[in-house]
MOPAC internal coordinates of N, CA, C and O (Angstrom, degrees):
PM7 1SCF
backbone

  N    0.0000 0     0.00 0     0.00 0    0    0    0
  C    1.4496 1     0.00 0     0.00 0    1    0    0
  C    1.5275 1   108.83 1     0.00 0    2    1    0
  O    1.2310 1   118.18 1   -47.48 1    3    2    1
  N    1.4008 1   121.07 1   132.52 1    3    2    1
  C    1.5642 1   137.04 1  -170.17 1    5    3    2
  C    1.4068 1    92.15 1   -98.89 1    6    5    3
  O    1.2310 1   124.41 1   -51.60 1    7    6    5
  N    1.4494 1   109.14 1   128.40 1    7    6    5
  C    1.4441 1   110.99 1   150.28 1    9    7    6
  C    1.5787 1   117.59 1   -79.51 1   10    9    7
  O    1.2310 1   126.76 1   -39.60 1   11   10    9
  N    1.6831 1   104.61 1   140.40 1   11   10    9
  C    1.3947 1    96.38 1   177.59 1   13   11   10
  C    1.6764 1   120.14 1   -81.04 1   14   13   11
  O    1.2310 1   120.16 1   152.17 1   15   14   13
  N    1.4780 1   117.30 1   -27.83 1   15   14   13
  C    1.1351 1   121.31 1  -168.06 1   17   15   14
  C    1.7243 1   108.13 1  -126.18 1   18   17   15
  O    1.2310 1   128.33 1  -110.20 1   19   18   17
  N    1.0445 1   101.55 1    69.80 1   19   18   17
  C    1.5254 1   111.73 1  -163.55 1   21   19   18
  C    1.9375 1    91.30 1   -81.41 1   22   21   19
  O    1.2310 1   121.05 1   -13.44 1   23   22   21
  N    1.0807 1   115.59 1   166.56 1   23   22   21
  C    1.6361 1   112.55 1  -176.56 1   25   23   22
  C    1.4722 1   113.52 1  -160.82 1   26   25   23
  O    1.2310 1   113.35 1   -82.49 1   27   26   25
  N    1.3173 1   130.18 1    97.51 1   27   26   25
  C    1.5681 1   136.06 1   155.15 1   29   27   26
  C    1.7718 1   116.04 1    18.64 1   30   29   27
  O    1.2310 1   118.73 1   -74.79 1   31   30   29
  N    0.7408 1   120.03 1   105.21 1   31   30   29
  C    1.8695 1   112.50 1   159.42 1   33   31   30
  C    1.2352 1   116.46 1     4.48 1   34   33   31
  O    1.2310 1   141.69 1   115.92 1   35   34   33
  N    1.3423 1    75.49 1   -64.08 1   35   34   33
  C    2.2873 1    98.39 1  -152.75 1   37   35   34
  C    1.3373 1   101.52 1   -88.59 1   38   37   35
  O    1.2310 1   116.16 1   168.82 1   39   38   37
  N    1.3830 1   124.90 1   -11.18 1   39   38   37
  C    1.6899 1   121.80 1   157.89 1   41   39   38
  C    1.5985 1   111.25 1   -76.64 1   42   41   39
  O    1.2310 1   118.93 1   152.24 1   43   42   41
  N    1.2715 1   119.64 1   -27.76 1   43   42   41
  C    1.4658 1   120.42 1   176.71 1   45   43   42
  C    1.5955 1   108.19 1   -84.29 1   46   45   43
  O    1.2310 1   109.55 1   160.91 1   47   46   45
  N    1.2240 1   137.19 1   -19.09 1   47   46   45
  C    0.9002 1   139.85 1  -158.09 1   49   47   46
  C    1.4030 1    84.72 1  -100.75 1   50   49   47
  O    1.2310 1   108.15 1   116.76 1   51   50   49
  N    0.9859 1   139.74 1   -63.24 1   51   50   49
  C    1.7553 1   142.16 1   179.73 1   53   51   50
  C    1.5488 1   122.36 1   -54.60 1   54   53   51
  O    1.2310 1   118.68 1   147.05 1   55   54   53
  N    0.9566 1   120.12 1   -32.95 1   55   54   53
  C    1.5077 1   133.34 1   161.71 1   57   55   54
  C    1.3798 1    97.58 1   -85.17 1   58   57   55
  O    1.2310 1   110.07 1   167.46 1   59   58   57
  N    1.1798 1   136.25 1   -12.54 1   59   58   57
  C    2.0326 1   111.69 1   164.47 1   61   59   58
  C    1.4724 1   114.54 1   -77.53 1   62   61   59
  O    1.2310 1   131.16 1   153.39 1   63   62   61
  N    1.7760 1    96.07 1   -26.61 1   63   62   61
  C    1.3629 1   114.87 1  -156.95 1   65   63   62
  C    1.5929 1   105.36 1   -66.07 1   66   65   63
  O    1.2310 1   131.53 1   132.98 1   67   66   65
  N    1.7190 1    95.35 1   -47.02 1   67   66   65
  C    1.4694 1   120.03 1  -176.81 1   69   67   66
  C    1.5051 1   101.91 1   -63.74 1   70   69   67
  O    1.2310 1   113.64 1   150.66 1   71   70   69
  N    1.0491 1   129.63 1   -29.34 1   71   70   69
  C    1.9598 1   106.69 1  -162.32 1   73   71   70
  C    1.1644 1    86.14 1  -111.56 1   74   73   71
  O    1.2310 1    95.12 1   161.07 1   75   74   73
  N    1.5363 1   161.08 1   -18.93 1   75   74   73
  C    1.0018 1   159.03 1   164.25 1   77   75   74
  C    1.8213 1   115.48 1   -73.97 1   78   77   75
  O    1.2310 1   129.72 1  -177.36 1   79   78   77
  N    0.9642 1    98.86 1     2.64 1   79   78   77
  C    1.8312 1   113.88 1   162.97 1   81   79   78
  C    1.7266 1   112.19 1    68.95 1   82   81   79
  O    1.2310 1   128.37 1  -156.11 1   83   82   81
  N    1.9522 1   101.49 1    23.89 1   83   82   81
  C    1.3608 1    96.54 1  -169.88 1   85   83   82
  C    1.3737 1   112.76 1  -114.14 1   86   85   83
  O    1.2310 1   123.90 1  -150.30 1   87   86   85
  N    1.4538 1   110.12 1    29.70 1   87   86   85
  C    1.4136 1    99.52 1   177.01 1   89   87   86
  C    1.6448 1   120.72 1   -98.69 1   90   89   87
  O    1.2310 1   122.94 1   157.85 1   91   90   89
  N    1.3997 1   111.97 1   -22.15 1   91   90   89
  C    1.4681 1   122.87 1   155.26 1   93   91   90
  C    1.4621 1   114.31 1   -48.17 1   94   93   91
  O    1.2310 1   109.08 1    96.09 1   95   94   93
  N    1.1382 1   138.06 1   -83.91 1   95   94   93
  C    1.4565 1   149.81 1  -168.89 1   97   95   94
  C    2.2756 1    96.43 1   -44.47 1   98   97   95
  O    1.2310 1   126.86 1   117.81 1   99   98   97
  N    1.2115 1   104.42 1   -62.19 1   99   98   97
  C    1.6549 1   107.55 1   158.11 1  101   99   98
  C    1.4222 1   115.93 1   -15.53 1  102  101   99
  O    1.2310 1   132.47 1    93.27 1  103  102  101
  N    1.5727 1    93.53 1   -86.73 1  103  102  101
  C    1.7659 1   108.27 1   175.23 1  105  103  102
  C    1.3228 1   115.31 1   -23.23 1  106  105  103
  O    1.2310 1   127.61 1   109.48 1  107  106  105
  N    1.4358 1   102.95 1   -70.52 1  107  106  105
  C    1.5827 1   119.68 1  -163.32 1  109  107  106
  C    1.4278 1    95.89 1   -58.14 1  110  109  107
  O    1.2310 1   103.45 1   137.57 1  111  110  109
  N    1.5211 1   148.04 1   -42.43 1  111  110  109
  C    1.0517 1   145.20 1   175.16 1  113  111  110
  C    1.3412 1   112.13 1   -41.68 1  114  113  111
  O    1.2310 1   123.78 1   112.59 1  115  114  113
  N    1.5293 1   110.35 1   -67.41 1  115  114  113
  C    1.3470 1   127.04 1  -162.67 1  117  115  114
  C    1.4186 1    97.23 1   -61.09 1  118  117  115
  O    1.2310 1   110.77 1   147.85 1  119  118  117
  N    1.6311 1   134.96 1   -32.15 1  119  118  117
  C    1.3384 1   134.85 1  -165.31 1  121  119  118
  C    2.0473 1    96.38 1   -80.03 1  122  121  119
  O    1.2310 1   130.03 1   159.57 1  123  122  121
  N    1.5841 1    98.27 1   -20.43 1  123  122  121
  C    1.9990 1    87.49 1  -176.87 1  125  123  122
  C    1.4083 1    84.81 1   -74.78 1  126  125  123
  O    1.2310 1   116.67 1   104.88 1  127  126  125
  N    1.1223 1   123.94 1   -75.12 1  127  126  125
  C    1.4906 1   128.32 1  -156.41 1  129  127  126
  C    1.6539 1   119.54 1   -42.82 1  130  129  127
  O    1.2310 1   118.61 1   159.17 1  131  130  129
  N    1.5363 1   120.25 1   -20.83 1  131  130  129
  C    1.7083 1   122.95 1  -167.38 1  133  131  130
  C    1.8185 1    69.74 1  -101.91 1  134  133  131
  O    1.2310 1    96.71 1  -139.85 1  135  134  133
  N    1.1307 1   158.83 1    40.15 1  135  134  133
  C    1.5382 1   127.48 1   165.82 1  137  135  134
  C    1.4156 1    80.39 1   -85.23 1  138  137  135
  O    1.2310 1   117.11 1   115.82 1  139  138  137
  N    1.1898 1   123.11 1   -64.18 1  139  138  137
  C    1.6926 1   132.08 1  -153.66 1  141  139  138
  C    1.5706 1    96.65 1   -64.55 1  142  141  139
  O    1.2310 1   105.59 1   145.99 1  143  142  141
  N    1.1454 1   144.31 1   -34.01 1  143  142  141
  C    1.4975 1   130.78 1  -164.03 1  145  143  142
  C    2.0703 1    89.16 1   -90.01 1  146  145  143
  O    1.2310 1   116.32 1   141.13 1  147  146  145
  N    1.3455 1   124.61 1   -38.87 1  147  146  145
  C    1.0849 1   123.19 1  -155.11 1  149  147  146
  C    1.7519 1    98.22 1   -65.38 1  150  149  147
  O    1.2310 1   127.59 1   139.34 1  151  150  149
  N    1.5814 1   103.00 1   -40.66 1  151  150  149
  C    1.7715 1   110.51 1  -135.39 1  153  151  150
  C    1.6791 1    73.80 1   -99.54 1  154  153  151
  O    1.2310 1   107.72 1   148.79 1  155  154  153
  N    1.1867 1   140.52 1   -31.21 1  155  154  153
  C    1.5001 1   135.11 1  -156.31 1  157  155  154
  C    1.5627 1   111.04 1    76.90 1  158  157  155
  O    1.2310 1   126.09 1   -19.94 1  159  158  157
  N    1.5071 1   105.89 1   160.06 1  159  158  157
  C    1.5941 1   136.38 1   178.13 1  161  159  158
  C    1.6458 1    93.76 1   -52.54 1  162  161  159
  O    1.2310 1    97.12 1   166.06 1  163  162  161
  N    1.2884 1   158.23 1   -13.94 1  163  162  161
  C    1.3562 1   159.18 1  -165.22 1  165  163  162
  C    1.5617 1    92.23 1   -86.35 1  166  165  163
  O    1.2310 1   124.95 1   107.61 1  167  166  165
  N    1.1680 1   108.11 1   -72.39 1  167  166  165
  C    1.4432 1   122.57 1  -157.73 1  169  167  166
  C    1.8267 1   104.44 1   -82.85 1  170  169  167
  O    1.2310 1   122.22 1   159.95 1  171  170  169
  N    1.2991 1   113.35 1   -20.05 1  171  170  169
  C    1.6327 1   107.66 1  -179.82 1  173  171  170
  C    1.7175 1   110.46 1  -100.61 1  174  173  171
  O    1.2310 1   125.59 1  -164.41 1  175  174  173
  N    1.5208 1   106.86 1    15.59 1  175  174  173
  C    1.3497 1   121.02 1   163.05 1  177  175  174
  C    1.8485 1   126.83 1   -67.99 1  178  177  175
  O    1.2310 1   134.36 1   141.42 1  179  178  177
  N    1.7099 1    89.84 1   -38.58 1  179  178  177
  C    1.4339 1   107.91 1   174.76 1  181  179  178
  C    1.2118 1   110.94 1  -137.23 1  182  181  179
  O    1.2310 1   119.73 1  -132.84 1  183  182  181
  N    1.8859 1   118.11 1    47.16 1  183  182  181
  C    1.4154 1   123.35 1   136.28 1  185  183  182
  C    1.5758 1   115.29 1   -86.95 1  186  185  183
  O    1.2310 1   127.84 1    -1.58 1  187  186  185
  N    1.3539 1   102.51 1   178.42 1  187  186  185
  C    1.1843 1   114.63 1   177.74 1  189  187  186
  C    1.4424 1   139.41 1  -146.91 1  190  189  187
  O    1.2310 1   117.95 1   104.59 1  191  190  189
  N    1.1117 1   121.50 1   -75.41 1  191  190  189
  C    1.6705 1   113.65 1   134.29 1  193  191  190
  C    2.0172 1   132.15 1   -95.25 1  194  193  191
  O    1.2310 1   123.99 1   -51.20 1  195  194  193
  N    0.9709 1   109.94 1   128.80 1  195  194  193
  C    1.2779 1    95.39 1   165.86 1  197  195  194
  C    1.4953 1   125.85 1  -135.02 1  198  197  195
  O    1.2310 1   115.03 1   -39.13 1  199  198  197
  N    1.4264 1   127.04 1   140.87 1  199  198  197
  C    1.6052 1   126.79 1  -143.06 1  201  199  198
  C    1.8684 1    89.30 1  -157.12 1  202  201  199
  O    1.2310 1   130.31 1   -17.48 1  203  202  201
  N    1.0297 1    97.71 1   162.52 1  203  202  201
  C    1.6198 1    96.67 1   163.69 1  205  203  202
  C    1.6738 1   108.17 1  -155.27 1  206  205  203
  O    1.2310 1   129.37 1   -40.90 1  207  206  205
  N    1.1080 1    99.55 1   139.10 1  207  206  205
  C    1.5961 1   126.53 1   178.40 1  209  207  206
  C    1.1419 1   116.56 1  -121.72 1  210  209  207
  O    1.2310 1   119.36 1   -49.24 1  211  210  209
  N    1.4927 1   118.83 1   130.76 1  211  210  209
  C    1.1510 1   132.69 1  -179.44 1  213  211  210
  C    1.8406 1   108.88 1    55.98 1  214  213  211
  O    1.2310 1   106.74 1   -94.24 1  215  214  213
  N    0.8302 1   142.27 1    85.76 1  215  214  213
  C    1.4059 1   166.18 1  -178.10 1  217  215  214
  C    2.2028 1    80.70 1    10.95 1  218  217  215
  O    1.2310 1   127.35 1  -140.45 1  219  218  217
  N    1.3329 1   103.45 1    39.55 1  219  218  217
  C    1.8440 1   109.82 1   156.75 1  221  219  218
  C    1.4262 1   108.46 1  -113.88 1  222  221  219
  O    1.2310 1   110.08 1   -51.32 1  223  222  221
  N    1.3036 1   136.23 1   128.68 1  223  222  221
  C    1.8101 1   141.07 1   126.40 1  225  223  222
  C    1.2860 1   124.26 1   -36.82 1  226  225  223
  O    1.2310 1   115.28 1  -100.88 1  227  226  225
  N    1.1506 1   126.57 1    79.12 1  227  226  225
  C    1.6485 1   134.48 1   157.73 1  229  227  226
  C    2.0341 1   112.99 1   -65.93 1  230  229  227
  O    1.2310 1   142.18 1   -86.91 1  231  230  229
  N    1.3975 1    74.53 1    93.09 1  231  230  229
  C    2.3421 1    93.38 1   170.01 1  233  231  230
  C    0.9284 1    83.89 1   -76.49 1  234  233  231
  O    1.2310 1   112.50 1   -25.47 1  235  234  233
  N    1.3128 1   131.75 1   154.53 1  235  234  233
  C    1.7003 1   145.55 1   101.74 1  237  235  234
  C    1.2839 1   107.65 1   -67.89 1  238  237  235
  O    1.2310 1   114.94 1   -53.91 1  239  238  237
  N    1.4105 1   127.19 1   126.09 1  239  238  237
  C    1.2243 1   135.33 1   149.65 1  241  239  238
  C    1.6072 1   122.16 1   -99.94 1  242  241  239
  O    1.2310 1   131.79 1   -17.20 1  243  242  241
  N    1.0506 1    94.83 1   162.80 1  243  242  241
  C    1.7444 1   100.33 1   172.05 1  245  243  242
  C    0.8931 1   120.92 1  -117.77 1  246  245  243
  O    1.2310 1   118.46 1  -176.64 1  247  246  245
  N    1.8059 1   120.54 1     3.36 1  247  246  245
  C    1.8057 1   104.28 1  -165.52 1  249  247  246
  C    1.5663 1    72.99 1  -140.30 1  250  249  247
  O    1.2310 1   129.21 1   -41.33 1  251  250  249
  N    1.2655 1    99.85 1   138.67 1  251  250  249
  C    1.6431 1   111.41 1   164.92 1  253  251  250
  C    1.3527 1   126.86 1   -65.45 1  254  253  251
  O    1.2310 1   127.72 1   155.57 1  255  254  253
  N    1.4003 1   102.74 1   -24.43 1  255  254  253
  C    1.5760 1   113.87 1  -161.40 1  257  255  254
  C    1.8153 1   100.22 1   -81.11 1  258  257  255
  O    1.2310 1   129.12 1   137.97 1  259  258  257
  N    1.4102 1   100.03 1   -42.03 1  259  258  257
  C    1.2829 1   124.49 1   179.35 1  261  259  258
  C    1.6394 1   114.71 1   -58.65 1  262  261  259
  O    1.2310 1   120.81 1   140.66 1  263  262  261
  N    1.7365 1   116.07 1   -39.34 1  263  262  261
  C    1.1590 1   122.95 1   154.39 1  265  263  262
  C    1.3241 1   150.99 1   -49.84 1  266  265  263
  O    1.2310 1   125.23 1   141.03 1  267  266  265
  N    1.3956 1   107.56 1   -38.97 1  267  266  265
  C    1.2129 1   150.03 1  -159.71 1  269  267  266
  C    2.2222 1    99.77 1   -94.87 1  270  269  267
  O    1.2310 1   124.90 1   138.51 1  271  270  269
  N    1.1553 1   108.20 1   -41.49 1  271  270  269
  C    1.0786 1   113.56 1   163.79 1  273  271  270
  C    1.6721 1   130.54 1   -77.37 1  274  273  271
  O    1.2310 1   129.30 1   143.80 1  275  274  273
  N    1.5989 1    99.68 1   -36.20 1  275  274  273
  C    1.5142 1   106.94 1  -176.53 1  277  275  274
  C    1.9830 1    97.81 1   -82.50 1  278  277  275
  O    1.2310 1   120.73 1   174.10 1  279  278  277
  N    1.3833 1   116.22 1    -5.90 1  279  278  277
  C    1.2282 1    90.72 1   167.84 1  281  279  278
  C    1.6983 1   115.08 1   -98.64 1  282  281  279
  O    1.2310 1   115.77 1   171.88 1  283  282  281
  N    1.2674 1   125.64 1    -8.12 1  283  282  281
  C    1.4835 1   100.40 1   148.62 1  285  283  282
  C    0.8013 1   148.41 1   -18.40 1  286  285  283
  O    1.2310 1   125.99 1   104.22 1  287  286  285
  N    1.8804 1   106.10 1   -75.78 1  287  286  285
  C    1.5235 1   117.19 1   159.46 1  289  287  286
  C    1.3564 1   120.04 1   -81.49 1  290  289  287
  O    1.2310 1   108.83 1  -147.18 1  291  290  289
  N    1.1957 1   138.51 1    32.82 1  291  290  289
  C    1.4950 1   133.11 1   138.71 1  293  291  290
  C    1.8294 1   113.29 1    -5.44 1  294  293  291
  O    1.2310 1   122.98 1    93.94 1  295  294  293
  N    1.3783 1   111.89 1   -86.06 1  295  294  293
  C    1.6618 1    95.04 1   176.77 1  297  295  294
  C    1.3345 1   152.44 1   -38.92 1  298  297  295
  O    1.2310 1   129.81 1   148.52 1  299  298  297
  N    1.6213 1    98.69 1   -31.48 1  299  298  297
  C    1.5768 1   138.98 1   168.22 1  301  299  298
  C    1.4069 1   110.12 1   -46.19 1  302  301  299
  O    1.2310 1   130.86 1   113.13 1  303  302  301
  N    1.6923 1    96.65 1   -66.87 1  303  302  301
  C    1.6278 1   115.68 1  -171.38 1  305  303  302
  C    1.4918 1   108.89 1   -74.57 1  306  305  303
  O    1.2310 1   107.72 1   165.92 1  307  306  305
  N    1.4585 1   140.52 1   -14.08 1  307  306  305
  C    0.9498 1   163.21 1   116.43 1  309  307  306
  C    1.4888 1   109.12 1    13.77 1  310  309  307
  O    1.2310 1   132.06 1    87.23 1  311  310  309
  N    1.6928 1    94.31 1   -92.77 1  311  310  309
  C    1.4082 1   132.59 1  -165.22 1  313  311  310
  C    1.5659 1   107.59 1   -60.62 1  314  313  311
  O    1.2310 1   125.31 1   142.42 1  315  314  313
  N    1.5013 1   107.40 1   -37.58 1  315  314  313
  C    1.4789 1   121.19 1  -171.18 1  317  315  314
  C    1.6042 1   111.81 1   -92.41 1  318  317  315
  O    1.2310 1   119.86 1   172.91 1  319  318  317
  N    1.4652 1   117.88 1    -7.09 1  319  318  317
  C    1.3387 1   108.79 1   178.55 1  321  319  318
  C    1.9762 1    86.49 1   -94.31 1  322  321  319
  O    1.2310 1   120.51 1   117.28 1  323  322  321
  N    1.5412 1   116.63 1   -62.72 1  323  322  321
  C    1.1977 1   132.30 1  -175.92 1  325  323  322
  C    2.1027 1    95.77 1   -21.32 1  326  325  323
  O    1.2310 1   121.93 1   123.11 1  327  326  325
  N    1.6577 1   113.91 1   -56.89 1  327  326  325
  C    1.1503 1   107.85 1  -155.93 1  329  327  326
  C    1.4114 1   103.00 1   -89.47 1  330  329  327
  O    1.2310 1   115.57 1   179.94 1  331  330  329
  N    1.4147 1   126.02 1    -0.06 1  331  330  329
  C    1.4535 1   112.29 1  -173.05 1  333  331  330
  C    2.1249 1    90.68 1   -94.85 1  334  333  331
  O    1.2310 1   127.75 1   158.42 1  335  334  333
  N    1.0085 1   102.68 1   -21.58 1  335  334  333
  C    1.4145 1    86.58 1  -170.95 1  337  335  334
  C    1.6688 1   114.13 1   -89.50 1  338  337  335
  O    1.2310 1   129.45 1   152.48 1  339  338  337
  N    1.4219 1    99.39 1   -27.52 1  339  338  337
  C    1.8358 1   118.86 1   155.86 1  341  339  338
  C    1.4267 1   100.10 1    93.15 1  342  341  339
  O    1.2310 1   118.44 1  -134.48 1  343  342  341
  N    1.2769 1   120.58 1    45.52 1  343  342  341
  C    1.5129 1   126.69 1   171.89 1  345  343  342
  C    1.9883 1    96.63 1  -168.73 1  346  345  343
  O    1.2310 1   133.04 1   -45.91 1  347  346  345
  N    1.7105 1    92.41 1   134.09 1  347  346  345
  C    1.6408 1   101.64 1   177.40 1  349  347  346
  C    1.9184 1   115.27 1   -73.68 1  350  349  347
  O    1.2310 1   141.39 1   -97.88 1  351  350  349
  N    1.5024 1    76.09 1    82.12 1  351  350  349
  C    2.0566 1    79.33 1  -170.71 1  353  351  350
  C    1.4174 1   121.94 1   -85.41 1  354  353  351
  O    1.2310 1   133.01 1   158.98 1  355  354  353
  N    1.5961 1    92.46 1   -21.02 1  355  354  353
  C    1.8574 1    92.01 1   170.76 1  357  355  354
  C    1.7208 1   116.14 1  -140.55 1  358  357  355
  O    1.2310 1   121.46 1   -29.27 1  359  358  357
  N    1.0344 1   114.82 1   150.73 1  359  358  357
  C    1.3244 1   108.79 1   170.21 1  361  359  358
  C    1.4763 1   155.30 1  -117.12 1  362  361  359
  O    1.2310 1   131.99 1   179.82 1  363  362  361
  N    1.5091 1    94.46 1    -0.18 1  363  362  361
  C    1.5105 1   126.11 1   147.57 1  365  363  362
  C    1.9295 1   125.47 1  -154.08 1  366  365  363
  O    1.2310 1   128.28 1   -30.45 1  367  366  365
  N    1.2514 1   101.65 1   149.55 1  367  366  365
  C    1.1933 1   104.97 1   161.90 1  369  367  366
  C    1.2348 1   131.53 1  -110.50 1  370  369  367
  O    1.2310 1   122.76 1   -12.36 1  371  370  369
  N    1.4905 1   112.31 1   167.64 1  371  370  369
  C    1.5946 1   121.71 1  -155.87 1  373  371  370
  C    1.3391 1   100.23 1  -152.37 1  374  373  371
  O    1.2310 1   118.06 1   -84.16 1  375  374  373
  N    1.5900 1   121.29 1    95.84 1  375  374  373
  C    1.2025 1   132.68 1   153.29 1  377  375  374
  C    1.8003 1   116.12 1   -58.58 1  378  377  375
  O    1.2310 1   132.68 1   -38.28 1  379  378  377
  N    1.4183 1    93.11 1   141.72 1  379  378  377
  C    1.1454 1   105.02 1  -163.00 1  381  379  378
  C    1.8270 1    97.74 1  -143.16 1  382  381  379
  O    1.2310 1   120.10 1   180.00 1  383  382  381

């Protein structure tokens, strides 16, 4: 006997995620955890907390100088956390 609608793991696992309201809270996880793989050991030397609220990235930094530069590229770092995790989970950040 053939199943007609047979379906992948990781498609069932994503549609539980989705109607069970847990794929947001996920995201936002996966978006704390890629700061440090995205930005490198340089820049996660003088972070500190990072969390996000309301589809925003809250850095803590510690070095001003270090701040003051990463908000240049604000859109960049944006685009590159958004695409390493492969869903638009945040839409600005706010060093702090």
């Amino acid at each position: 006997m053939r199943r007609q609608k047979a379906l992948q793991i990781g498609e069932l696992i994503n549609q539980f995620m989705r109607e069970e309201g847990l794929e947001t809270p996920y995201n936002e996880y996966r978006i704390e955890k890629a700061w440090g793989e995205v930005m490198g050991q340089g820049i996660m030397r003088y972070t500190g907390r990072v969390f996000v609220k309301n589809q925003t990235l809250y850095v803590e930094l510690r070095s001003s100088v270090i701040r003051q530069e990463l908000m240049l590229g604000r859109p960049q770092i944006v685009a590159r956390l958004n695409n390493h995790v492969g869903a638009q989970v945040i839409q600005k950040i706010m060093f702090i």
